[in-house]
ROMARLUM-24628 format. One line per field, with one value per residue (C-alpha): x, y, z; residue number from 0. Coordinates in nm, 3 decimals. Layout:
// ROMARLUM-24628
c1 (X|...)
c2 (Y|...)
c3 (Z|...)
k (NUM|...)
This chain:
// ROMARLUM-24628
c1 (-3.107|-2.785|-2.611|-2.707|-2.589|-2.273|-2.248|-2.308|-2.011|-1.791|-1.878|-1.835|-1.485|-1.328|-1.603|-1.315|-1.123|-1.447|-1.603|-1.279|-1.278|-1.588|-1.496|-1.224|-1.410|-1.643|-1.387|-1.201|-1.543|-1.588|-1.235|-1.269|-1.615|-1.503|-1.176|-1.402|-1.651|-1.310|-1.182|-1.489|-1.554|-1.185|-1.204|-1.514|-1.307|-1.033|-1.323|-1.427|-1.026|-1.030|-1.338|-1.318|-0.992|-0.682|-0.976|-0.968|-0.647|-0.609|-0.820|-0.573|-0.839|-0.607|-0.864|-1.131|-0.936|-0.821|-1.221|-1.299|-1.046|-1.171|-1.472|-1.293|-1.291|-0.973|-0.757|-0.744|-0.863|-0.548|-0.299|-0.458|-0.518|-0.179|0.000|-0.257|-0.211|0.157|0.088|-0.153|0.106|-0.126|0.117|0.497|0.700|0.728|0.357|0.560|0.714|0.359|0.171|0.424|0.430|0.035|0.024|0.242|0.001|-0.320|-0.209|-0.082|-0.417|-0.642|-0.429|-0.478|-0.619|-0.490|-0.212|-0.479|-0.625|-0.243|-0.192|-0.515|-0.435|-0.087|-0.173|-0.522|-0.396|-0.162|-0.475|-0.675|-0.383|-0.372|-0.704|-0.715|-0.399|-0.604|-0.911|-0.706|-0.565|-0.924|-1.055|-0.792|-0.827|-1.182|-1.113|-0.901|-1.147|-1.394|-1.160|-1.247|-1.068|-1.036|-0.952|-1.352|-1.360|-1.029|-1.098|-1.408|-1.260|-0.935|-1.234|-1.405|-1.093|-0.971|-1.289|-1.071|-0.789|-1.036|-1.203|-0.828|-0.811|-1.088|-1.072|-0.754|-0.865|-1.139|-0.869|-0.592|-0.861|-0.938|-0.656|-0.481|-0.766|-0.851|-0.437|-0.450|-0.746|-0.528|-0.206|-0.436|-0.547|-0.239|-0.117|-0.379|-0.381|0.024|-0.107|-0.338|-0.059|0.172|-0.074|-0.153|0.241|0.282|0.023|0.112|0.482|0.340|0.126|0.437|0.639|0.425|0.431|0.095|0.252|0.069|-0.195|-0.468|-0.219|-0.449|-0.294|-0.046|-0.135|0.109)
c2 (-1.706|-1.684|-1.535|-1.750|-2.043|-1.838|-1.824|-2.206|-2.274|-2.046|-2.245|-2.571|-2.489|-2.337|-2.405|-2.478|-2.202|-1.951|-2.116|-2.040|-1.644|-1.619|-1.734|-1.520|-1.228|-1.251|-1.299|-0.981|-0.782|-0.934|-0.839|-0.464|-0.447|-0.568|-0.279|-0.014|-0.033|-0.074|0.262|0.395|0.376|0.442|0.787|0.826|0.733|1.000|1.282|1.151|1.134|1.542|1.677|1.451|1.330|1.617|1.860|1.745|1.752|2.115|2.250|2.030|1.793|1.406|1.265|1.377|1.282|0.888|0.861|0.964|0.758|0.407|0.503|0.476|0.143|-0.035|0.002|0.364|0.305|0.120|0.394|0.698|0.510|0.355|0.691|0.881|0.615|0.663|1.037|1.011|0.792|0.506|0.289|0.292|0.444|0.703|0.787|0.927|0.607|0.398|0.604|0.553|0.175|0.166|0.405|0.166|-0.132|0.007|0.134|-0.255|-0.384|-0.106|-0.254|-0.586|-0.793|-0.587|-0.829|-1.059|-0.797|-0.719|-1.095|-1.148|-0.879|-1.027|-1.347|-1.366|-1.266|-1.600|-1.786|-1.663|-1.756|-2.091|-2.175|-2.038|-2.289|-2.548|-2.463|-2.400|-2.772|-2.908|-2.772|-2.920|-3.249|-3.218|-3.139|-3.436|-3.697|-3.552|-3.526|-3.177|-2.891|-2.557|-2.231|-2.142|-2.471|-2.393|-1.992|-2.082|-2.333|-2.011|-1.730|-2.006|-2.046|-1.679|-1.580|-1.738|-1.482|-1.210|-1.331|-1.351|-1.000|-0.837|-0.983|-0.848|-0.499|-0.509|-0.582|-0.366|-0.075|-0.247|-0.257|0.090|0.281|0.118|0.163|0.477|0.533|0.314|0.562|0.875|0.754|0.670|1.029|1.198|0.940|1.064|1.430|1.366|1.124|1.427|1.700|1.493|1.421|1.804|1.906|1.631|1.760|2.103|2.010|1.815|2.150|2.382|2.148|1.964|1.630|1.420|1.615|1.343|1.045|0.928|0.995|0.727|0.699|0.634)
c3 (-4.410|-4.584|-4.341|-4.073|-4.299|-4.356|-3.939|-3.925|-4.171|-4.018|-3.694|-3.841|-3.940|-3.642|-3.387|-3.103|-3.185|-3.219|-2.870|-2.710|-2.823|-2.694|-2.331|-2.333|-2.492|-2.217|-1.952|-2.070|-2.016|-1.673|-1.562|-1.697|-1.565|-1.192|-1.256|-1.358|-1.105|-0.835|-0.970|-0.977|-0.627|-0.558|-0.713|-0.486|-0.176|-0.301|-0.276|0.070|0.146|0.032|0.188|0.568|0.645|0.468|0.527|0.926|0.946|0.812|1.103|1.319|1.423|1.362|1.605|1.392|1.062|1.155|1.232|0.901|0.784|0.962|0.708|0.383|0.176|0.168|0.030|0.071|0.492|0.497|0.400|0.618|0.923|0.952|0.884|1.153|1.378|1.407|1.386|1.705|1.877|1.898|1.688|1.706|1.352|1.110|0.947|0.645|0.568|0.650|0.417|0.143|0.194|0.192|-0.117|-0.316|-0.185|-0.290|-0.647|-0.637|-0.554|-0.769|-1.069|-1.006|-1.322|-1.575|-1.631|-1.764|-2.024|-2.129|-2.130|-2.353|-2.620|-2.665|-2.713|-2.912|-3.204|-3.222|-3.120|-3.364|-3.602|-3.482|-3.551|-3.947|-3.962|-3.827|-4.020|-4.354|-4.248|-4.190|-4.548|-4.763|-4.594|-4.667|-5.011|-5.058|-4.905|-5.149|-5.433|-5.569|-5.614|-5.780|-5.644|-5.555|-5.324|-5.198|-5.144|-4.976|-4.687|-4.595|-4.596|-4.323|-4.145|-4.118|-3.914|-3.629|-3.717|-3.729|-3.447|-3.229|-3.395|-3.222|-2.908|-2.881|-2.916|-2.674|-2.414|-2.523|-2.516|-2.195|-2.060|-2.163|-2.006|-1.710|-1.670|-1.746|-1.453|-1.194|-1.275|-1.243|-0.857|-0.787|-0.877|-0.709|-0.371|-0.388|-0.358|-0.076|0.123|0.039|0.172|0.469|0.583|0.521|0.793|1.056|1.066|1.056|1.365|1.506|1.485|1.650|1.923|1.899|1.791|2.013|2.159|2.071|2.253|2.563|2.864|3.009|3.419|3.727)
k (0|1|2|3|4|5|6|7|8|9|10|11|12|13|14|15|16|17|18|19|20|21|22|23|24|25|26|27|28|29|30|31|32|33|34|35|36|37|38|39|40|41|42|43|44|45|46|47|48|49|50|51|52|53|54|55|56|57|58|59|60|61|62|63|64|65|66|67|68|69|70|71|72|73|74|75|76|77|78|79|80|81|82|83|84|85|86|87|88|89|90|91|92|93|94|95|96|97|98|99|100|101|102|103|104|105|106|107|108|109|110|111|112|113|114|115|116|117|118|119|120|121|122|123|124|125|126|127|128|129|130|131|132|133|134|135|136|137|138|139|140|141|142|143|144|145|146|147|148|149|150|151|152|153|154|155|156|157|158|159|160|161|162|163|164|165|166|167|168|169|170|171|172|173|174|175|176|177|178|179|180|181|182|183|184|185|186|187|188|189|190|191|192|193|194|195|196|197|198|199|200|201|202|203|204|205|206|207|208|209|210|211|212|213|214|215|216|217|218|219|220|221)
């Protein structure tokens, strides 16, 4: 019982501030939840990406490979199919460049939301500061109305209001952890979505300069 009473009086002096690291505690794990799963499923595109479409393409099958690709989740469908597309001659450029554009676009995307778990572990800690200030502000106005003092009355109303500080504290690290490896996931795809675009380009010129650029392009009648 006496540590739910301590819980109550810790609420009582910074319930605001304590009610407001909780939503954002539990937005933080909502965000990195909705990233992990994302990159999760990402990497799994990146295997299908390895074993279908680049392995396609090695057996010089881009027909076969920009089907596989129309099976991918975007964003990874988007950066295959526009750089086979112009490879086939279905769409008018340079696949090269299309790929790279896409690439950059889907890291973009597969890193979305971070910003909000860097944003969160900058600023919690301040937060969490601002509501011991208010709480330290709220216990020696309380102390004055009741006229009492002494340094256990006193001590007792700061230990209540740095639970917000602690409080700011640790929802900060949740979402720098957060955030530094779901980052850290993001700039690993990224890397190894590079390797595939890279692999891929490397086989369509290949195929371009034996002469089979556009072997796959439908024929164009009288």
């Amino acid at each position: 019982m006496d540590g739910v009473s301590e819980l109550q009086q810790y609420w009582e002096v910074a319930r605001g501030t304590l009610g407001f690291m909780l939503a954002v505690s539990v937005l933080t794990m909502a965000i990195a939840i909705e990233r992990w799963v994302a990159l999760l499923r990402a990497r799994a595109a990146l295997r299908a990406v390895d074993s279908r479409v680049v392995e396609a393409a090695r057996q010089g099958q881009l027909a076969e490979a920009r089907r596989h690709a129309d099976a991918l989740p975007s964003p990874l469908r988007e950066v295959f199919t526009t750089g086979l597309d112009r490879a086939l001659g279905r769409v008018p450029g340079e696949f090269g460049t299309a790929m790279a554009r896409e690439s950059r676009r889907a890291v973009a995307r597969l890193r979305s939301g971070l910003w909000v778990l860097g944003s969160i572990g900058a600023l919690m800690p301040f937060a969490g500061l601002l509501g011991t200030v208010i709480g330290v502000m709220g216990s020696f106005q309380a102390i004055g109305e009741a006229q009492q003092g002494g340094f256990a009355v006193v001590s007792s109303g700061i230990s209540h209001a740095l639970v917000a500080s602690a409080a700011g504290l640790f929802v900060a690290l949740e979402a720098v952890v957060c955030f530094n490896a779901l980052g850290q996931q993001a700039a690993g795809l990224g890397r190894d979505l590079g390797f595939l675009v890279d692999e891929l380009g490397e086989l369509i010129r290949t195929r371009s300069a034996s002469g089979e650029a556009h072997a796959d392009r439908p024929a164009v009648g009288p």
